[in-house]
N, C-alpha and C positions, 0 to 999 in steps of 0.2 A: 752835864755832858759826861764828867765820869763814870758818873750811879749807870749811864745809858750804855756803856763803853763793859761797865761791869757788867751789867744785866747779859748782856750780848756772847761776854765769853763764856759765864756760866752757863747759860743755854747752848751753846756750842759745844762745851766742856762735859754738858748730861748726854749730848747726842751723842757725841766722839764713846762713851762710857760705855752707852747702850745698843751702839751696833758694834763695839765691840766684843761684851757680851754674848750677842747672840751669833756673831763669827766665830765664836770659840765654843758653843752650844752649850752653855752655863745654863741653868735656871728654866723654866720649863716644867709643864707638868708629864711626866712619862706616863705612859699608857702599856699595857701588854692587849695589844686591839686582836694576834692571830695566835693559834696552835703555833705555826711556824718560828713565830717570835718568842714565845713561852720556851719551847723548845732548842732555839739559840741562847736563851738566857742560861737556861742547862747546863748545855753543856758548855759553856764559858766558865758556869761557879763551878761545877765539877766534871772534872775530868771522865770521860768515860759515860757518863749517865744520858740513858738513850730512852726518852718518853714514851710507853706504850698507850699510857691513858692521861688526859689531862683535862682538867678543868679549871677554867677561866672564869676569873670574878667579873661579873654584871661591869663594873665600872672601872675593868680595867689595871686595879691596883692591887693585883696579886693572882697565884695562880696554884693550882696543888700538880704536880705530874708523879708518876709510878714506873716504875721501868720493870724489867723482866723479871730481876729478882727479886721484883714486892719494894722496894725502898722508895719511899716517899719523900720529897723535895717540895718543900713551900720557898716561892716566889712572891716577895714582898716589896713594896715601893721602899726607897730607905737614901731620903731626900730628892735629888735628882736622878737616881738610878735606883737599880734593882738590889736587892743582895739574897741571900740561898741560904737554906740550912735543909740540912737531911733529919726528917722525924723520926722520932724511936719509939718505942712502949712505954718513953718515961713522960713522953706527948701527953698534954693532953685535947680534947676538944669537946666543943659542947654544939648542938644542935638545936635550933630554934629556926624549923619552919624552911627556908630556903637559905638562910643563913647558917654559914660556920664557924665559930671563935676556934682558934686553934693557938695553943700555945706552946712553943716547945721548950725542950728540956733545958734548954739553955733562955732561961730568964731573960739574960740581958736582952736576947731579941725582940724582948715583948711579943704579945699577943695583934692578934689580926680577926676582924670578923670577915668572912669572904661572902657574897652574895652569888653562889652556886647553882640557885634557879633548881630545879627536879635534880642536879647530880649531889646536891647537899645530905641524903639522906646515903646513897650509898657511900659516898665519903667517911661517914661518918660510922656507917657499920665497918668500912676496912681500919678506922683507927680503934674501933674496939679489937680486931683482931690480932692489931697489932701487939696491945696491951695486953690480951690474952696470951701472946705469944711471949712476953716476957715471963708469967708469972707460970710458965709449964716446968 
């Protein structure tokens, strides 16, 4: 009767755990599914930054956006949420087909491959320019 008694509150106990969990929006797999939502991430990591052009990964876990004056912002999954860094010419990226590795200057971010579909080739010609732009 005890073992029954324990069984009973541990099951109780994973339930109480797990809707609690998900009342507090823990865990989860984040998706960037519109523009509009890419666009909110934005300007949330940084102040001021207004997407002219954006492109959105296939599956949701990442996203590249550009604003007026050319500065580049990659959107990254980074556990349950999102996190932002701005690219520079010290960026790198590589190109493979519809996919994009992009890595930026700051390591610690690690790298990302994005599945771009048709916009992976012009992406990738603007980080060459960018890199050009530093070495003028």
């Amino acid at each position: 009767m005890g073992d029954l008694i324990q069984l009973i509150g541990s099951v109780v106990a994973i339930l109480f755990v797990a809707w609690l969990v998900r009342r507090m929006g823990l865990g989860g797999d984040p998706r960037i599914r519109t523009e509009e939502q890419a666009r909110a991430l934005a300007k949330d990591s940084i102040c001021g930054f207004d997407a002219e052009e954006i492109a959105l990964d296939r599956a949701g876990i990442g996203a590249l956006l550009r604003d007026s004056a050319g500065r580049v912002l990659l959107l990254r999954q980074h556990g349950s949420h999102f996190a932002a860094r701005l690219l520079d010419g010290s960026s790198q990226a590589r190109l493979d087909r519809n996919f994009l590795t992009i890595t930026p200057a700051e390591r610690t971010f690690g790298s990302i491959t994005l599945d771009l579909g048709d916009k992976a080739g012009v992406w990738a010609a603007g980080f060459r320019r960018v890199a050009g732009d530093r070495h003028a």
